[in-house]
N, C-alpha and C positions, 0 to 999 in steps of 0.2 A: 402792415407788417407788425408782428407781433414782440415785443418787450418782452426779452425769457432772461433780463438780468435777475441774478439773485441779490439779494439784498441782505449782506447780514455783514457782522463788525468788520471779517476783513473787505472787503470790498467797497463799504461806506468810510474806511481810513485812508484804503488808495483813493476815492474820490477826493478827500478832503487834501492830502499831499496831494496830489495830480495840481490839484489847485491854486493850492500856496507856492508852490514851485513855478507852475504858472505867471502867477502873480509876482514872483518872489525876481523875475526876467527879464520884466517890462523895464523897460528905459524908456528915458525921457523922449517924446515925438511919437512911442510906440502908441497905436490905440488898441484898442481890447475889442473881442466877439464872442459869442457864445455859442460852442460847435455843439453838433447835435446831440453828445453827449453830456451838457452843461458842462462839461471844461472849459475856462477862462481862459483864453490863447491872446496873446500879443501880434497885433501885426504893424510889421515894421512899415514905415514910412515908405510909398513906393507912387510911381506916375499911373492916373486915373486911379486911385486908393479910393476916394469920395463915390468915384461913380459907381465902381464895382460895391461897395459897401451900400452906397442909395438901390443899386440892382436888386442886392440878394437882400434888402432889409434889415440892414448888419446895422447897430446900433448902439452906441453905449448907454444909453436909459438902460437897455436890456442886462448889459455886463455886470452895470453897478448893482442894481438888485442882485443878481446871482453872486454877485460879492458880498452885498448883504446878508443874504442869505447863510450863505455859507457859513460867515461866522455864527449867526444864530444856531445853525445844524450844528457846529462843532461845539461851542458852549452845552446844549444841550444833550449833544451827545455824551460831553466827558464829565458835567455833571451828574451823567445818570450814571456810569461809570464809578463814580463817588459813592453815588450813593448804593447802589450792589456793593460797593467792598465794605462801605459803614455795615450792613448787613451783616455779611461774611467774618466780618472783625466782632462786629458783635456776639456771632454764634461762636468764633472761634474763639476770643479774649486774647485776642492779641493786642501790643501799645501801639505798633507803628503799620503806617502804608506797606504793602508788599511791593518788593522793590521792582517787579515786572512794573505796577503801576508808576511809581515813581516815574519811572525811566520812560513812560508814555506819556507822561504830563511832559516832563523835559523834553522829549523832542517836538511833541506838536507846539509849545512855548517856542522853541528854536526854529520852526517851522513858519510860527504866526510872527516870529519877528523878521527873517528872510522876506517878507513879503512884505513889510512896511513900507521898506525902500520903493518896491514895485506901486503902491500906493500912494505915495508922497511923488511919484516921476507922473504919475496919471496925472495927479493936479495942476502939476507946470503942464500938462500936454493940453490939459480941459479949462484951463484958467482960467478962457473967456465966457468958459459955462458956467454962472454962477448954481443954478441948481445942482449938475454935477457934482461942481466943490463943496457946496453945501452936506450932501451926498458923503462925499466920500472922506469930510470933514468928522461928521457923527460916525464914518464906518470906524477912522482911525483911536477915535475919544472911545468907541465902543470894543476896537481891541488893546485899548492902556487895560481896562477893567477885565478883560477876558485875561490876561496875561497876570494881572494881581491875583486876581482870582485863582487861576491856574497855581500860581506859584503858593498860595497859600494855601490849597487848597493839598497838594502834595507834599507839601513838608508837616502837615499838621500833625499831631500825635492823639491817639483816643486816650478816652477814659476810661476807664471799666466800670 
């Protein structure tokens, strides 16, 4: 079967919300999977959960990387994003962010912090997985700086 997604900004932002929203659900006991379309889905606590999960190969090694991941995709996605409008500012000589951008740093910020909760409930769920927590210790240390970053990065003003 053939892969006829298109890939361009809108469809790589629903990916990334698809995601955080995902994440952003989890409560504590939920474990995480990764459906065929690398969406990050919760699933809730249920009888024979382990076996069906040992069945189909369902894993959380697997989850955490695509959570990984993902922040790496969005960091560099919306740095590149930066950097196209430093460009564009440049050519234009304009002082400040256009406020479309603005308001796309704020919500994916608002987005990446809904999802911490869902991160911090994975750990009490994986507690006894020290790798895991390890894991998903670096993910959380890795979106404190993606959210400074973020924040400073949309309020900042050019130079001419």
């Amino acid at each position: 079967m053939e892969n006829n997604i298109e890939l361009n900004s809108d469809t790589i932002i629903d990916y990334f919300y698809n995601n955080l929203h995902g994440l952003s659900t989890i409560k504590e006991s939920d474990k995480i999977y990764v459906d065929t379309n690398n969406i990050i889905c919760r699933d809730e606590p249920y009888m024979f959960q382990g076996l069906w999960r040992y069945y189909n190969n369902i894993g959380r090694n697997d989850a955490v990387h695509i959570i990984s991941k993902l922040f790496d995709n969005i960091e560099r996605y919306y740095n590149s994003i930066y950097i196209k409008t430093c460009i564009i500012k440049n050519k234009e000589k304009n002082i400040n962010m256009p406020p479309k951008i603005i308001n796309e740093y704020k919500l994916i910020i608002e987005k990446i912090n809904n999802a911490i909760e869902g991160i911090k409930h994975l750990q009490t769920t994986y507690k006894t997985d020290t790798l895991i927590n390890e894991d998903l210790t670096t993910i959380l240390s890795n979106i404190d700086k993606i959210i400074l970053h973020f924040t400073n990065l949309s309020t900042k003003h050019y130079i001419d």
